[in-house]
The first five atom37 places (N, CA, C, CB, O) and aatype in JSON, in Angstrom:
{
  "aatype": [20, 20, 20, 20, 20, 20, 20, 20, 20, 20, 20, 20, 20, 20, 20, 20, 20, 20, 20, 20, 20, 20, 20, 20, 20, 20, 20, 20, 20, 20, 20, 20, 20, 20, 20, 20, 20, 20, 20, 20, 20, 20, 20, 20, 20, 20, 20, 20, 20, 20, 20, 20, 20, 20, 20, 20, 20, 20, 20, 20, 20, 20, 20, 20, 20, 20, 20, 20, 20, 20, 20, 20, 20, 20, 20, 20, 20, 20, 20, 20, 20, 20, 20, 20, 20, 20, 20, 20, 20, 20, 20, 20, 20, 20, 20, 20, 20, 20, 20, 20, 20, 20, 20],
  "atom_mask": [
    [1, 1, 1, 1, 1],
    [1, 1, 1, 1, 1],
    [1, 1, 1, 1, 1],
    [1, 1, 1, 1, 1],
    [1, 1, 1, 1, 1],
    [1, 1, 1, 1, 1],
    [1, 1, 1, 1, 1],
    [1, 1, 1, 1, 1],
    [1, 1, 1, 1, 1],
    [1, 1, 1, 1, 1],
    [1, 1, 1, 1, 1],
    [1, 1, 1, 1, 1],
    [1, 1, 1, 1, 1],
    [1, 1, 1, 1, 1],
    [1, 1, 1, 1, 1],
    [1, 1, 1, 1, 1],
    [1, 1, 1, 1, 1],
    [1, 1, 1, 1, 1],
    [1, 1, 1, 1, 1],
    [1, 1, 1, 1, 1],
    [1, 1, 1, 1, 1],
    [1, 1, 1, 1, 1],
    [1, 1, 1, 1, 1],
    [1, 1, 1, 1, 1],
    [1, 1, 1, 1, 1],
    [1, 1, 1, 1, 1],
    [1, 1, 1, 1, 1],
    [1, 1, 1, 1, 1],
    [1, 1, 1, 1, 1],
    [1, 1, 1, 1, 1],
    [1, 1, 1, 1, 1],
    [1, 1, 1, 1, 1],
    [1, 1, 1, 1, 1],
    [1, 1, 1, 1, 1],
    [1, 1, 1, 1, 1],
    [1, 1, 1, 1, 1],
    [1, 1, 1, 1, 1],
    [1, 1, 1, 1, 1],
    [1, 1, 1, 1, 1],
    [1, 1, 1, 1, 1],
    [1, 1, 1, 1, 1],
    [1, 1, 1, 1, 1],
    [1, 1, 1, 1, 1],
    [1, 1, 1, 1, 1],
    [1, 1, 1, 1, 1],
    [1, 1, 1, 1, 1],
    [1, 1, 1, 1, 1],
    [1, 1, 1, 1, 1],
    [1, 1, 1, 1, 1],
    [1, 1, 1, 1, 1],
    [1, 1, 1, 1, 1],
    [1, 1, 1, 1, 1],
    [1, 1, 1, 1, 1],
    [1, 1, 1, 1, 1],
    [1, 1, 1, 1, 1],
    [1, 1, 1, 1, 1],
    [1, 1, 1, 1, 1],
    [1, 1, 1, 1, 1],
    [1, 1, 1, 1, 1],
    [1, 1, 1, 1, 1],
    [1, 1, 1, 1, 1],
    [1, 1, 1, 1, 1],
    [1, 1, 1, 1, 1],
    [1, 1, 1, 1, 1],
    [1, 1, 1, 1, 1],
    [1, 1, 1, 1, 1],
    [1, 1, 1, 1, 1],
    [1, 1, 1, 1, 1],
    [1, 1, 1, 1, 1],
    [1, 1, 1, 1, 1],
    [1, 1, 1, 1, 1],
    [1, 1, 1, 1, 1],
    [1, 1, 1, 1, 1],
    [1, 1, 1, 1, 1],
    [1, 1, 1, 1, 1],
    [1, 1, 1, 1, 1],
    [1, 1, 1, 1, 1],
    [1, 1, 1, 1, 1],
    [1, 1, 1, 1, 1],
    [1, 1, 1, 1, 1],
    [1, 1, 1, 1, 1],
    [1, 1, 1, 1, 1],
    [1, 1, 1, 1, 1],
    [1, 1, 1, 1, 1],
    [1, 1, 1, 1, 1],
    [1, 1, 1, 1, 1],
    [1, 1, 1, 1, 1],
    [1, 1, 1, 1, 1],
    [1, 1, 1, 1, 1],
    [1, 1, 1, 1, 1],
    [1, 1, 1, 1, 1],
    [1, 1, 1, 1, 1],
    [1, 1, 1, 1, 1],
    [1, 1, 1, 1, 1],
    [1, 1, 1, 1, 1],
    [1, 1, 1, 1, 1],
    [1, 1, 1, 1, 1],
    [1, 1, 1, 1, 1],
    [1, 1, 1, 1, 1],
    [1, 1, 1, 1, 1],
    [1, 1, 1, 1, 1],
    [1, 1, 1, 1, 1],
    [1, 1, 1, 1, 1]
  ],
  "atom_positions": [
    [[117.77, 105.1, 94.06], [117.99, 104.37, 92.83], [116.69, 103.69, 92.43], [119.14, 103.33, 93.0], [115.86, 103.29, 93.25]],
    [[116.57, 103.61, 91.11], [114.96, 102.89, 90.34], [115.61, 101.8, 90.46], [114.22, 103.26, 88.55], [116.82, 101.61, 90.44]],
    [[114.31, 100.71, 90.63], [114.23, 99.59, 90.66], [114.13, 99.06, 88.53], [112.83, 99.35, 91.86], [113.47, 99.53, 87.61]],
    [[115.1, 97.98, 88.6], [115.19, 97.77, 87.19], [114.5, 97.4, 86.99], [115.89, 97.27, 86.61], [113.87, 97.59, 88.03]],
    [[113.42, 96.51, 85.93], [112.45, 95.05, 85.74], [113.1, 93.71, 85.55], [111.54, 95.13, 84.44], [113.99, 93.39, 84.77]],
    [[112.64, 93.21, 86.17], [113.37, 92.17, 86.18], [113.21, 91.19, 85.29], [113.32, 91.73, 87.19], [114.0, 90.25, 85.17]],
    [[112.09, 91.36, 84.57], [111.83, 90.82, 83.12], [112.81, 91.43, 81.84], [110.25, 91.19, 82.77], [113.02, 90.82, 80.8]],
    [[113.21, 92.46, 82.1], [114.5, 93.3, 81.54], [116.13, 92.34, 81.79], [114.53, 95.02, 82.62], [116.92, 91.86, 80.97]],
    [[116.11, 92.38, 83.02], [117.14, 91.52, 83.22], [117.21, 90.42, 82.86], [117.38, 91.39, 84.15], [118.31, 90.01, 82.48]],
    [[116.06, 89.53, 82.85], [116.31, 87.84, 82.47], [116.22, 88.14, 81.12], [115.11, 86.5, 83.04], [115.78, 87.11, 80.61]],
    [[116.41, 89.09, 80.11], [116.64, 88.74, 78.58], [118.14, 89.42, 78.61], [115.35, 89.52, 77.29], [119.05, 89.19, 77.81]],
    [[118.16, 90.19, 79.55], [119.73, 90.35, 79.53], [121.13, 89.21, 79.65], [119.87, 91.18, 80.64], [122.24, 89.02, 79.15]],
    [[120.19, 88.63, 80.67], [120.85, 87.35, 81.29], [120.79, 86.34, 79.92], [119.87, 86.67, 82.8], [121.92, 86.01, 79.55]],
    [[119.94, 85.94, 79.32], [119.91, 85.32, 78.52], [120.49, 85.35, 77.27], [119.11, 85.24, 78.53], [120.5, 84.33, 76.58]],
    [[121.03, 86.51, 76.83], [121.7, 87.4, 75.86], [123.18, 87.16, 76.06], [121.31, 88.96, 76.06], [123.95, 87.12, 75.1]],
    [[123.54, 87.02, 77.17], [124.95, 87.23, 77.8], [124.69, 85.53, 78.21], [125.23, 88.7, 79.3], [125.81, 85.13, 78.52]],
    [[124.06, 84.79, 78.3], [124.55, 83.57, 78.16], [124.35, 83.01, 76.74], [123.97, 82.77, 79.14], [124.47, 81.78, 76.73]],
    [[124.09, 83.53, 75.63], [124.35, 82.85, 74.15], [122.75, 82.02, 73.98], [126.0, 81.5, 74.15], [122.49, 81.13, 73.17]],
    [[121.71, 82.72, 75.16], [119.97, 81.69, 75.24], [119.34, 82.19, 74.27], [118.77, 81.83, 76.69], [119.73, 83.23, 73.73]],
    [[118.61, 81.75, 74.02], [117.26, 82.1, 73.27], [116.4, 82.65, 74.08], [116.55, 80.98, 72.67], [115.9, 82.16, 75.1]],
    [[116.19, 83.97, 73.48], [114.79, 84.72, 74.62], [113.36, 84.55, 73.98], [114.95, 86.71, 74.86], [112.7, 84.79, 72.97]],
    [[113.33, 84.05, 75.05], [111.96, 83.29, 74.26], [110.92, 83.12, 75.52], [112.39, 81.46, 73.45], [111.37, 82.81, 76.63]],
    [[109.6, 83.31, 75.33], [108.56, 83.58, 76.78], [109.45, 82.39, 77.71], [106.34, 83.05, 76.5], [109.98, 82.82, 78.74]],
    [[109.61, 81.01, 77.41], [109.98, 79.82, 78.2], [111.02, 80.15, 78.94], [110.29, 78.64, 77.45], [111.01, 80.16, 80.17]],
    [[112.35, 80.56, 77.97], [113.59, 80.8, 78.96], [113.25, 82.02, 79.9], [115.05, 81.15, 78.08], [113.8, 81.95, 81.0]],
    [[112.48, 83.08, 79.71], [112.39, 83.89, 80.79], [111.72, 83.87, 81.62], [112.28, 84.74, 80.64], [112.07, 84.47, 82.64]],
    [[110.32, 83.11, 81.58], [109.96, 82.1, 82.89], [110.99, 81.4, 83.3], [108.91, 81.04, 82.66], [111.39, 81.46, 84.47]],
    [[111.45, 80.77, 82.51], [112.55, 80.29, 84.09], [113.53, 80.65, 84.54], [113.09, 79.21, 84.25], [114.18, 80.22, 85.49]],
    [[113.69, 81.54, 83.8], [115.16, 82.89, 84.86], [114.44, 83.64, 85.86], [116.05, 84.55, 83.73], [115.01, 83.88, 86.92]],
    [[113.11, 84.09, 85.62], [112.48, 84.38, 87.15], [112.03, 83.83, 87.87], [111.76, 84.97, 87.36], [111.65, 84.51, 88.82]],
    [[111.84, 82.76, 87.92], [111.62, 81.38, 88.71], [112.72, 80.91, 89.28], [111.15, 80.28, 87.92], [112.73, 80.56, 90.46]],
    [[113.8, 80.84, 88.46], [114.63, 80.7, 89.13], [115.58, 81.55, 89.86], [114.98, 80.15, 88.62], [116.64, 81.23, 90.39]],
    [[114.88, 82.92, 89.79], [115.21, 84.11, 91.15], [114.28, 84.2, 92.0], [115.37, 85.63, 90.8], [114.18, 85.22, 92.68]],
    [[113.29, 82.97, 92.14], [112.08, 83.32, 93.15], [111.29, 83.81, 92.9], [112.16, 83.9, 94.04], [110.88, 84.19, 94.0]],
    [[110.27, 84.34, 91.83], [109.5, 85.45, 90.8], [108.54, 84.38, 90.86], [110.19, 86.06, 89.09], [108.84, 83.19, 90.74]],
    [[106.96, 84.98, 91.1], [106.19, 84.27, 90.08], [105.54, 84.9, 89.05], [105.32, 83.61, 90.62], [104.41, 85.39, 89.01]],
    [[106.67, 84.77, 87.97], [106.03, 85.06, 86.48], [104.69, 85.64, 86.37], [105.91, 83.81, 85.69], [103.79, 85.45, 87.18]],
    [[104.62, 86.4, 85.24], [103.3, 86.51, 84.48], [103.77, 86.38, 82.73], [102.47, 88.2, 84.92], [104.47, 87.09, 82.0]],
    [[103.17, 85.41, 82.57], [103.87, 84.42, 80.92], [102.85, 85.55, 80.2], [103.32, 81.96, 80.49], [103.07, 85.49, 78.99]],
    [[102.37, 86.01, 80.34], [101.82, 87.47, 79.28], [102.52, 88.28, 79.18], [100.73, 88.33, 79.59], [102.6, 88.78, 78.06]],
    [[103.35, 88.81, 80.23], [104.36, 89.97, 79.91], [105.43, 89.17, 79.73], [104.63, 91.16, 81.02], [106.05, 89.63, 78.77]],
    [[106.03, 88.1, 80.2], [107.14, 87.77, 79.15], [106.92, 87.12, 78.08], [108.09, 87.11, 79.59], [107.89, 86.6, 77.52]],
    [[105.82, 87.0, 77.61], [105.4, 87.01, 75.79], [105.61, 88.21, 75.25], [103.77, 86.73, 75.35], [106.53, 88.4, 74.45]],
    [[104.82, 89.1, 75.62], [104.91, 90.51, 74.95], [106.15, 91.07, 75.03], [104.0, 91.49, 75.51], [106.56, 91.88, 74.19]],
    [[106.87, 90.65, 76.12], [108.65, 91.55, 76.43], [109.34, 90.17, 75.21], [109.68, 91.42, 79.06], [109.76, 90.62, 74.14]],
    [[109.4, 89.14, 75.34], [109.84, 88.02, 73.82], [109.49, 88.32, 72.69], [109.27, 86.63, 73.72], [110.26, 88.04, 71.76]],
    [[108.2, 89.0, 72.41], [107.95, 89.47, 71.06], [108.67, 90.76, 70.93], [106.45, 89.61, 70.74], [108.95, 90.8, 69.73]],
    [[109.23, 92.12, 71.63], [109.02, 93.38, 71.57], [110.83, 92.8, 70.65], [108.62, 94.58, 73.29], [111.25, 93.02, 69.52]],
    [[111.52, 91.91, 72.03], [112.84, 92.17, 71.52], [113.13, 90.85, 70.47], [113.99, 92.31, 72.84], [114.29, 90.51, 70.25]],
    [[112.24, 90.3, 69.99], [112.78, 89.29, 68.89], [113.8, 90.09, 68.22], [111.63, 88.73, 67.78], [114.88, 90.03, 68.81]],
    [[113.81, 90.72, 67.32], [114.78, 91.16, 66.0], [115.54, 92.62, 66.57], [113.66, 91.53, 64.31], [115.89, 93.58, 65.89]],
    [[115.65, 92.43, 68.07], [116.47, 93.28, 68.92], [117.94, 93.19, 68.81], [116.17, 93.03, 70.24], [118.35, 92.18, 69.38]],
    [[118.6, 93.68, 68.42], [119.99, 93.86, 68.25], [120.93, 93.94, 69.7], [120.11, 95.19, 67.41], [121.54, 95.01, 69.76]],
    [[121.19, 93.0, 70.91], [121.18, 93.12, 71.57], [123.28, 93.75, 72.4], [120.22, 92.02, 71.63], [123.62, 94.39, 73.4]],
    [[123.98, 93.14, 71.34], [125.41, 93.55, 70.97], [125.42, 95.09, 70.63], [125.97, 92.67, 69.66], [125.81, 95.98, 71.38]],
    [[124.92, 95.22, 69.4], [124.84, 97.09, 69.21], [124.27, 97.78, 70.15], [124.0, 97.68, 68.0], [124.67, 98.91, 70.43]],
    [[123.35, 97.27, 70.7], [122.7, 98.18, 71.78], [123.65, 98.35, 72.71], [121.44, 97.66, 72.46], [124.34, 99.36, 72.87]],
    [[123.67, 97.36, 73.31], [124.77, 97.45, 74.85], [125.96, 97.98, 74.14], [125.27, 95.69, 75.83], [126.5, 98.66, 75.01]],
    [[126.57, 98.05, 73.22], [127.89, 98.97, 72.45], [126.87, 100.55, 72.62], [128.38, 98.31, 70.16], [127.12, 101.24, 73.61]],
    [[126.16, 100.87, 71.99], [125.72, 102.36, 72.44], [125.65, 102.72, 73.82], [124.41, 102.68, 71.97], [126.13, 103.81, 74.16]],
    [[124.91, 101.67, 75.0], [124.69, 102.22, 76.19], [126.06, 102.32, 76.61], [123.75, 101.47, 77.07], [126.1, 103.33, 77.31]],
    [[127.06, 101.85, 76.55], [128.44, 101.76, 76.97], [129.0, 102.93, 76.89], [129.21, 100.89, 76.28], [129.63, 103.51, 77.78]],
    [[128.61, 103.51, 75.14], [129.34, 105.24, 74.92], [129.85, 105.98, 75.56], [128.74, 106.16, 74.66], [131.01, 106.4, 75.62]],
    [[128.34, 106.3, 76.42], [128.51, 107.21, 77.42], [129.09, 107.51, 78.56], [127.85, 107.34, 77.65], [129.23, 108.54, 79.23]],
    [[129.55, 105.91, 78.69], [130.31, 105.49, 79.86], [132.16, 106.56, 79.66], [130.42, 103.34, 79.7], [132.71, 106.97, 80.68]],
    [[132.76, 106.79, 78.32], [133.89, 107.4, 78.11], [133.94, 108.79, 78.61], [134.17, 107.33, 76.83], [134.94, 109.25, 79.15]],
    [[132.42, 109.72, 78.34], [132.49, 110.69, 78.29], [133.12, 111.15, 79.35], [131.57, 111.05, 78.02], [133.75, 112.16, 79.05]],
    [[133.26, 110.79, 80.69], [133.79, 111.07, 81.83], [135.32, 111.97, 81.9], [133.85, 109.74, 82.42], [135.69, 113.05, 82.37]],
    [[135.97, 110.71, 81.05], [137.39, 110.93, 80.63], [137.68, 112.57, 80.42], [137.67, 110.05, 79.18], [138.43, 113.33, 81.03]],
    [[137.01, 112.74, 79.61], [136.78, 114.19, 78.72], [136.74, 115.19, 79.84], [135.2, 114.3, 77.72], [137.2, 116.31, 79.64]],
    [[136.25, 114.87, 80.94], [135.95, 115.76, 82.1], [137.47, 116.64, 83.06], [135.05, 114.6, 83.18], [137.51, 117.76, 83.56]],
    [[138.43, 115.66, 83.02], [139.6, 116.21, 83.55], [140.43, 116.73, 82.76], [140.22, 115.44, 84.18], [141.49, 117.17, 83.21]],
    [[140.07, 116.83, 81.03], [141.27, 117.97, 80.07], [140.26, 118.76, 80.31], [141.89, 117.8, 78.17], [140.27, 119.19, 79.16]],
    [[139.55, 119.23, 80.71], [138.55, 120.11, 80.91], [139.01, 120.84, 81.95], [137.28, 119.55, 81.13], [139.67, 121.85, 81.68]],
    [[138.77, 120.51, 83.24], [138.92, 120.69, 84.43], [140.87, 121.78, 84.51], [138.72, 118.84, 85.17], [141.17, 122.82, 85.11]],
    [[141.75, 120.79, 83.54], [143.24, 121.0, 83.6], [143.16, 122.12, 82.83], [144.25, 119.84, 83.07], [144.08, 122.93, 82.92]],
    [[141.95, 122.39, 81.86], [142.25, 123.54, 81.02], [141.5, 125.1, 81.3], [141.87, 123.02, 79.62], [141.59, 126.19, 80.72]],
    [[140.66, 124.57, 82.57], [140.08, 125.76, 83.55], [140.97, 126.37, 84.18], [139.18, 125.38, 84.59], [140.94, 127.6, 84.24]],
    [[142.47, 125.26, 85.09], [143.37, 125.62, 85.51], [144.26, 126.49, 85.22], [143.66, 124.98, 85.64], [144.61, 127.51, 85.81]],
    [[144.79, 125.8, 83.79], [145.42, 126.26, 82.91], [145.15, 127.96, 82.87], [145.07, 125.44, 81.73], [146.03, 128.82, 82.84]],
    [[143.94, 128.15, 82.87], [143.65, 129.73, 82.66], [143.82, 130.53, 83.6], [142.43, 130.05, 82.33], [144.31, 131.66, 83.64]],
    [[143.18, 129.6, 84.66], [143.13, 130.41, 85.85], [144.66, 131.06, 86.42], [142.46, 129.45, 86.97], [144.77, 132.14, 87.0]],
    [[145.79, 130.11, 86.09], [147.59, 130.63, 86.03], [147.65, 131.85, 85.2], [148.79, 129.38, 85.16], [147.93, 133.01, 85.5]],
    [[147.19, 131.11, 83.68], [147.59, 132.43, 82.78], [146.95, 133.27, 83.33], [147.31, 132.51, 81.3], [147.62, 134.3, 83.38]],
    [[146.15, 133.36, 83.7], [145.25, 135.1, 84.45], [146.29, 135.84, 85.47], [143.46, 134.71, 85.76], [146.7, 136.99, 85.56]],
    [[146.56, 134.44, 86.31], [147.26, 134.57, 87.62], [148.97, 136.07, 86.91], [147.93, 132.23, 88.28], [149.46, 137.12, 87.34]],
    [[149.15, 135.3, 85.92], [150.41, 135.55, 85.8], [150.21, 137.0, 85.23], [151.22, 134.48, 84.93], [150.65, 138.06, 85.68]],
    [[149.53, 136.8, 84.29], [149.25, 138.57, 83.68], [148.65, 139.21, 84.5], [148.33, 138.88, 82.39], [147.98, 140.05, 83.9]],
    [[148.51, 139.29, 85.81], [147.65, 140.0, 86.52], [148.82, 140.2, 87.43], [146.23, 139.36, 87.01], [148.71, 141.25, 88.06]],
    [[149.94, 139.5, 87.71], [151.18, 139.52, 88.07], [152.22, 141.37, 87.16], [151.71, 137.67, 87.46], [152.76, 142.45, 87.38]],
    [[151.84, 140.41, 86.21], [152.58, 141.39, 84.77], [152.34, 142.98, 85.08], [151.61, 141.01, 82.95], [153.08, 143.93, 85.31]],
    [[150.77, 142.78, 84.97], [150.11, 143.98, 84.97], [150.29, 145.04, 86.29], [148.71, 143.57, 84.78], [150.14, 146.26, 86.27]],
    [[150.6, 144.27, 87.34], [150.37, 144.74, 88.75], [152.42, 145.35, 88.61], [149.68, 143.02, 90.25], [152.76, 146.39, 89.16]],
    [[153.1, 144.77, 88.08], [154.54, 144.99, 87.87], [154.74, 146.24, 86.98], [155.21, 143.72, 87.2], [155.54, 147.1, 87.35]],
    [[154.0, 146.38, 85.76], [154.58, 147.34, 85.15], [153.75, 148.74, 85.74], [154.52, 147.03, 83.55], [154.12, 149.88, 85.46]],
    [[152.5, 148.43, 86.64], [151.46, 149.62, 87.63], [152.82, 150.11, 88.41], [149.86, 148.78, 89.01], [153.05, 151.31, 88.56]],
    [[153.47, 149.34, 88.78], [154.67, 149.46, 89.89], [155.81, 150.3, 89.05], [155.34, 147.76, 90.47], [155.95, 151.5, 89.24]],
    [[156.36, 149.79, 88.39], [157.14, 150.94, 87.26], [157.13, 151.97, 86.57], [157.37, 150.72, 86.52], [157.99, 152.67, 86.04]],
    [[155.72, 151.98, 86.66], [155.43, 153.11, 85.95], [154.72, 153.89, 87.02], [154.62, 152.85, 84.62], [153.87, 154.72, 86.68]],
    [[154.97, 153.72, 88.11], [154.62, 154.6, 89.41], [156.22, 155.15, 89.87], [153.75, 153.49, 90.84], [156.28, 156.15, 90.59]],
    [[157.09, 154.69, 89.58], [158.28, 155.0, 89.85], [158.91, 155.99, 89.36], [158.85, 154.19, 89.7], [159.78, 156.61, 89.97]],
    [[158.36, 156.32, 87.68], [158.95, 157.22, 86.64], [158.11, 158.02, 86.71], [159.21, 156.81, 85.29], [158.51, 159.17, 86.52]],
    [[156.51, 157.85, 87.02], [155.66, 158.45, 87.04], [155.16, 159.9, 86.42], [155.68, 158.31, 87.94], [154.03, 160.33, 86.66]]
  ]
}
């Protein structure tokens, strides 16, 4: 597994507590995980996501999370075929048999 940034996380954190991300509050969300900061990259990571939409975003990354679902009418409808085959191959093997009889 990748390691996240953790300058990533403290605007997450801050987002999901209703904060202001701002260089200050994210110095002290890594400070206060034991971090010693570099207040240059959480300036530049405070400027990137100012007018970051941070609700719509996490609603898109979520999306993908459904697709899963989709995976077992899938799976039931491989099945599904694999019977109907089963059965006409049944059919087929029955009337080989009858018509070996009249032959």
């Amino acid at each position: 597994m990748s390691k996240v940034d953790p300058y990533l996380h403290a605007v997450l954190l801050l987002h999901g507590a209703e904060k202001e991300v701002s260089v200050e509050n994210i110095v002290a969300v890594l400070k206060a995980a034991g971090m010693q900061p570099d207040e240059a990259r959480a300036k530049v990571l405070a400027e990137a996501v100012k007018d970051v939409d941070f609700s719509k975003l996490l609603e898109q990354a979520a999306m993908p999370v459904a697709a899963p679902q989709a995976a077992p009418q899938q799976e039931q409808k491989k099945e599904e075929k694999k019977e109907e085959e089963k059965e006409e191959k049944k059919e087929e093997e029955a009337a080989a048999g009858l018509a070996s009889l009249f032959g």
